[in-house]
N, CA and C atoms as a LAMMPS dump frame, in Angstrom:
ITEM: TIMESTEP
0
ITEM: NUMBER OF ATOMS
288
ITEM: BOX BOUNDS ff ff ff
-5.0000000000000000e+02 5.0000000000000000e+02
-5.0000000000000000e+02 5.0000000000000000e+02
-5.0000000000000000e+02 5.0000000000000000e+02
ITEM: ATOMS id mol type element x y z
1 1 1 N 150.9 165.76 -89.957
2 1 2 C 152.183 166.433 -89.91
3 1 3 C 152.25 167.425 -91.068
4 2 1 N 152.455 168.29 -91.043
5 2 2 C 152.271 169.332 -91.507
6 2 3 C 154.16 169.727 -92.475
7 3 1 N 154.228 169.491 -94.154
8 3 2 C 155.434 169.866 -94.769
9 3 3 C 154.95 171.447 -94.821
10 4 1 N 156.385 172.024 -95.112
11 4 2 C 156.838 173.392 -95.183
12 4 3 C 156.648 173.574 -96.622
13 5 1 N 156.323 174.769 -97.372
14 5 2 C 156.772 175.147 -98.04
15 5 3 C 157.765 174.944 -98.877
16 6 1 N 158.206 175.322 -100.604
17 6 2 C 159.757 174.903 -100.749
18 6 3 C 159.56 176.008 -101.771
19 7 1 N 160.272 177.265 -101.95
20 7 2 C 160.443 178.031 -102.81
21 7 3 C 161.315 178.401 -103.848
22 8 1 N 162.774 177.411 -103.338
23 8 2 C 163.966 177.524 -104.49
24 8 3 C 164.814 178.743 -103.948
25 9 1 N 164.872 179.521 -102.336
26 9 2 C 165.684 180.479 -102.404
27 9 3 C 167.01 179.954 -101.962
28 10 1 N 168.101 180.91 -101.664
29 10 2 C 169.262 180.426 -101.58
30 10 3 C 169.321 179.784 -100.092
31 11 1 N 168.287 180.336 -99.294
32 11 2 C 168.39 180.016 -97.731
33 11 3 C 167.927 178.886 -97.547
34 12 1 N 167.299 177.721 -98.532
35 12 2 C 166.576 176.665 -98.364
36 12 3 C 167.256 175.572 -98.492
37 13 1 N 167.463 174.266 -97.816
38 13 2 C 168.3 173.2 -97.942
39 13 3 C 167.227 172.723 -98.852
40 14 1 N 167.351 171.572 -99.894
41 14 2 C 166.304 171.044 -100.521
42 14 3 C 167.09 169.414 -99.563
43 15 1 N 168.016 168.768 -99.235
44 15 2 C 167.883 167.646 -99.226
45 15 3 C 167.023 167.968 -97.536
46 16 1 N 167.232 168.805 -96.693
47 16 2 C 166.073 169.145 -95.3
48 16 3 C 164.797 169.321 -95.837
49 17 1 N 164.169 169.562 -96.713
50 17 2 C 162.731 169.373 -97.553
51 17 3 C 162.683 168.237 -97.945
52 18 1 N 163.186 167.606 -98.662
53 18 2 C 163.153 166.298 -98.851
54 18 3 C 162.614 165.371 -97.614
55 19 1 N 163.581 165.021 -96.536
56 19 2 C 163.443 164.591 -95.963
57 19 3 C 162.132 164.824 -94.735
58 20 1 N 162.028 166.591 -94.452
59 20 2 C 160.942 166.791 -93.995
60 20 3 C 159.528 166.327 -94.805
61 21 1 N 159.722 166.352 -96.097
62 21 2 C 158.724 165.66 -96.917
63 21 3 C 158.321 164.257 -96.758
64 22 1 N 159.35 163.891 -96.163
65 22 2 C 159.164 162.313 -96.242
66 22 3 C 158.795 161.914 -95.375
67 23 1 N 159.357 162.247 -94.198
68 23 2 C 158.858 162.199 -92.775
69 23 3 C 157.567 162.488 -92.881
70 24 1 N 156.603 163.731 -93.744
71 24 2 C 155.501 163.898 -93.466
72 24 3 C 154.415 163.153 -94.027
73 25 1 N 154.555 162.827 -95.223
74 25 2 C 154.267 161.754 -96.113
75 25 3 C 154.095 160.475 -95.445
76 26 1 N 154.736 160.181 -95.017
77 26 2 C 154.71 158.635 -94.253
78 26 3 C 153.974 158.584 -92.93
79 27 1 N 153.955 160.308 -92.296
80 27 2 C 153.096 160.046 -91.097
81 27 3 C 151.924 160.481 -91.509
82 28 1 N 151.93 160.749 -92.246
83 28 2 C 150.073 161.271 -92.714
84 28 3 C 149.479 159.873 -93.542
85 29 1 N 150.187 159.486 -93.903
86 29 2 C 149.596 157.741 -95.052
87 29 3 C 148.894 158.204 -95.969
88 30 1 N 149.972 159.496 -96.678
89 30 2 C 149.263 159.848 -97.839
90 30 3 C 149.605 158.412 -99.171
91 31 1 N 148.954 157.849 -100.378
92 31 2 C 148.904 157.06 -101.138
93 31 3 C 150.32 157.605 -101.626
94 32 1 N 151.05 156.199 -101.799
95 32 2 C 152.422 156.056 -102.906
96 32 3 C 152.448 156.814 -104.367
97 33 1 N 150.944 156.729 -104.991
98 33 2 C 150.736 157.166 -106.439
99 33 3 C 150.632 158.425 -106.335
100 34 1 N 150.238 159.309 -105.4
101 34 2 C 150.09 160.407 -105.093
102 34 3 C 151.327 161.223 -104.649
103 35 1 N 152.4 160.578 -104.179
104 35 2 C 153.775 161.245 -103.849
105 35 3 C 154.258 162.558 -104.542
106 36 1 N 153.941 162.514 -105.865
107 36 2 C 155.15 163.428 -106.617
108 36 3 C 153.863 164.659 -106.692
109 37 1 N 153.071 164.589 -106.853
110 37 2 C 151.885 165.348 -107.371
111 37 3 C 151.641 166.314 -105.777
112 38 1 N 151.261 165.361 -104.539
113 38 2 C 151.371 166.382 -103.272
114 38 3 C 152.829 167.239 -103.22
115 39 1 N 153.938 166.367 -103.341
116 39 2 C 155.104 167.359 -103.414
117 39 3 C 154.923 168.61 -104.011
118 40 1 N 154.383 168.351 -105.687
119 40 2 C 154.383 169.459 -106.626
120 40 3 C 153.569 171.064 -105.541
121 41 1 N 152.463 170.315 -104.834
122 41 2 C 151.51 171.172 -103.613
123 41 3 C 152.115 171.888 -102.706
124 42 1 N 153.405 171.731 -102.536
125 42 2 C 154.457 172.431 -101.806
126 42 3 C 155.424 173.036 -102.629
127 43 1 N 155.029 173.339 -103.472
128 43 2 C 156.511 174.119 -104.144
129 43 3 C 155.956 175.23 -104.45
130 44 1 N 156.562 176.148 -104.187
131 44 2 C 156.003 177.664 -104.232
132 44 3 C 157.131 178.766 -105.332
133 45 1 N 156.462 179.754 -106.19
134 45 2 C 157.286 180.593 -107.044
135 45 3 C 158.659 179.797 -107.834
136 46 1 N 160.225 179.613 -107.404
137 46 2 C 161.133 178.767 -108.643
138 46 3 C 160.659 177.474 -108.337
139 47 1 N 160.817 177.193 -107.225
140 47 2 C 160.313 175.965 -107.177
141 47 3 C 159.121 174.99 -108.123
142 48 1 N 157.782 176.177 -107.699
143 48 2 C 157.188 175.608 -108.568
144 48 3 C 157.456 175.495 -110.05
145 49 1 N 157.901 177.287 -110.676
146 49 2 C 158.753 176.762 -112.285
147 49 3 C 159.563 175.733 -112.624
148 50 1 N 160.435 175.175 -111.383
149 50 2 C 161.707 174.066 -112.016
150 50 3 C 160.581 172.864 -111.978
151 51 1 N 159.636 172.979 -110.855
152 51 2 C 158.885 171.594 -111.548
153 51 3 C 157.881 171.656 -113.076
154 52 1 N 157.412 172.918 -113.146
155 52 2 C 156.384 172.964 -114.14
156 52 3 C 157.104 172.406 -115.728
157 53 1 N 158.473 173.208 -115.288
158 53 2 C 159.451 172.69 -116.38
159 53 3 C 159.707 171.256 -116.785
160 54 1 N 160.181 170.708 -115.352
161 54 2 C 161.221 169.419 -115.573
162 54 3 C 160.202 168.48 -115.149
163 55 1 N 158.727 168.507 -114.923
164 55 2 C 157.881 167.108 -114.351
165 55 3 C 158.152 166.704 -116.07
166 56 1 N 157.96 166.918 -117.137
167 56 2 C 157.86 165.628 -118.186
168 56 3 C 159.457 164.843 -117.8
169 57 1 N 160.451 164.717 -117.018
170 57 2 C 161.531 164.15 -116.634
171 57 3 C 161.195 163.198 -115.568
172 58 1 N 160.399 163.533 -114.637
173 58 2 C 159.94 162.86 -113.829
174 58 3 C 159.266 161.92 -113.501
175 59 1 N 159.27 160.602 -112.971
176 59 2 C 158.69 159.378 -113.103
177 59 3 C 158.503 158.746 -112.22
178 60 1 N 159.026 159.084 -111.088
179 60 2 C 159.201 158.486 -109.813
180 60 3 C 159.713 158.98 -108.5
181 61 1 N 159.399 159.14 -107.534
182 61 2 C 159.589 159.791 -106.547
183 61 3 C 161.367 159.405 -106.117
184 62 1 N 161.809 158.21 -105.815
185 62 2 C 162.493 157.598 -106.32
186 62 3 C 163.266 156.276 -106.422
187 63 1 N 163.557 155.871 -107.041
188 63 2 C 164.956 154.692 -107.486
189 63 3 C 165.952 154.822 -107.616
190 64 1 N 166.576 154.051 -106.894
191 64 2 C 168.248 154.075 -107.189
192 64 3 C 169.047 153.918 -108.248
193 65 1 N 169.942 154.504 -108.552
194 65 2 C 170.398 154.653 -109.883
195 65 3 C 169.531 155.009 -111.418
196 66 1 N 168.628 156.233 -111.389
197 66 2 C 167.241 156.54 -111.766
198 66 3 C 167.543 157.686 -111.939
199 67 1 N 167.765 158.502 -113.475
200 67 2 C 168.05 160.036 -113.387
201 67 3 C 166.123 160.794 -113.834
202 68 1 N 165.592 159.706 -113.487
203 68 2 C 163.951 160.08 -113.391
204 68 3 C 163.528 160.428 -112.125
205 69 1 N 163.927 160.779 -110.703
206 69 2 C 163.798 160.417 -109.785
207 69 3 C 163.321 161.993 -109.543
208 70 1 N 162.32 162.505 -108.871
209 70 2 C 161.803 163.664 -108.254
210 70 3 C 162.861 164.298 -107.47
211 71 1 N 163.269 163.32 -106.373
212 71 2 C 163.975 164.112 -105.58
213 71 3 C 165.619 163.739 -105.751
214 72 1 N 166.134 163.485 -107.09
215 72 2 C 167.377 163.765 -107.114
216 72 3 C 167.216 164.443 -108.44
217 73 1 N 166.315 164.767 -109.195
218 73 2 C 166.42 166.48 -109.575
219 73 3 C 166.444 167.556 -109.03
220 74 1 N 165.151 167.439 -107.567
221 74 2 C 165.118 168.729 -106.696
222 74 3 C 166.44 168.58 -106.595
223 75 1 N 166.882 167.849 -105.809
224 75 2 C 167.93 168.286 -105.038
225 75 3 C 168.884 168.721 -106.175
226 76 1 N 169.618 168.125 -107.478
227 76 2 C 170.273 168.66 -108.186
228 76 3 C 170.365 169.8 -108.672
229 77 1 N 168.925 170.097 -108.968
230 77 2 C 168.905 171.971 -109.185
231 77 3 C 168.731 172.613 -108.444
232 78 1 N 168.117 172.321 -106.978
233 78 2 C 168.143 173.162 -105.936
234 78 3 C 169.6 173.136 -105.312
235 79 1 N 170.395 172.177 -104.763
236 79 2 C 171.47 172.267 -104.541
237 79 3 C 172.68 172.409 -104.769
238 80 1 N 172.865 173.509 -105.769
239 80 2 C 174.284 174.084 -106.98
240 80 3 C 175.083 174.071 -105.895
241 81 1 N 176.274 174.091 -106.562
242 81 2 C 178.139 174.011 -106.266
243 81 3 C 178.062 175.233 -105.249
244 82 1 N 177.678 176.054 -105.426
245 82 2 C 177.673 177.531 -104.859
246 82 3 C 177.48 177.279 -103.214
247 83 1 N 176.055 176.352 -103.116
248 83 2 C 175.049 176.917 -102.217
249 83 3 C 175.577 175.652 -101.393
250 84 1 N 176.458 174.092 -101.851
251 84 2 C 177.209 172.866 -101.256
252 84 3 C 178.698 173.836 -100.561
253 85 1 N 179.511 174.444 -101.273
254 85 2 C 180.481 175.363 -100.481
255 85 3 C 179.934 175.828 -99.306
256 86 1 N 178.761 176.858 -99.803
257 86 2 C 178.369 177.657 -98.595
258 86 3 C 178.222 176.975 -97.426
259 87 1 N 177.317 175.974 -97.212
260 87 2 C 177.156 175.402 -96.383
261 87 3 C 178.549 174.396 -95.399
262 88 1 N 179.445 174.263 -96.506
263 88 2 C 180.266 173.619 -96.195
264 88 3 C 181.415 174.377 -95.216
265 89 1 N 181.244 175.862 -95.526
266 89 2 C 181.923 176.424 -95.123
267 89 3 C 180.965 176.876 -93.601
268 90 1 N 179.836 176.92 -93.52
269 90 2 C 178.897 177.337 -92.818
270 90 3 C 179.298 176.152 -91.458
271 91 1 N 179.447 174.937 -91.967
272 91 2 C 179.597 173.669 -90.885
273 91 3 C 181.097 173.953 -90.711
274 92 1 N 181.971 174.243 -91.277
275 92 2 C 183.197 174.983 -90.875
276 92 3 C 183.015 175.622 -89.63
277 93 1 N 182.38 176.706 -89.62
278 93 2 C 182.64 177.528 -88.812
279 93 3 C 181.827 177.414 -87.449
280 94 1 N 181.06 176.408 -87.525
281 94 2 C 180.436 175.527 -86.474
282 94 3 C 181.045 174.908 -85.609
283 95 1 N 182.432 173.917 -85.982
284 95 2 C 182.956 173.507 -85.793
285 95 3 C 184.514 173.91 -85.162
286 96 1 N 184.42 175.262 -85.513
287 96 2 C 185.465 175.562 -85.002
288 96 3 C 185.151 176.147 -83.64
């Protein structure tokens, strides 16, 4: 199964990467120890900077209640206040 790309632009959901990540991860039976490091293999241009930056933070793909967790940093810096409106307003207008 084949993950996408993740570049950090405004058009990108990170928690839909996430999860496409995971989904792919689990159908390929890539190794547990290997998780955060193949992720890092998909992150392309900010993406890859916010990890090059923030992996000494990182410890674990993740745990609950864990501000070490891979993917509740992605998602925290990929998913600003800005880009949670947008969308929010985006399913707004879906809905109507």
């Amino acid at each position: 199964v084949d993950v996408p790309f993740f570049y950090g632009r405004d058009d990108e959901d990170p928690y839909e990467w996430c999860r496409l990540y995971e989904a792919a991860f689990a159908a390929n039976g890539w190794p547990d120890n290997r998780k955060i490091a193949l992720a890092a293999g998909f992150l392309k241009e900010a993406a890859q900077d916010w990890y090059e930056e923030d992996r000494g933070n990182i410890n674990q793909w993740h745990v609950d209640n864990n501000a070490n967790n891979f993917d509740t940093r992605f998602i925290n810096y990929f998913a600003t206040a800005a880009r949670r409106n947008q969308w929010t307003r985006e399913l707004q207008n879906i809905k109507q």
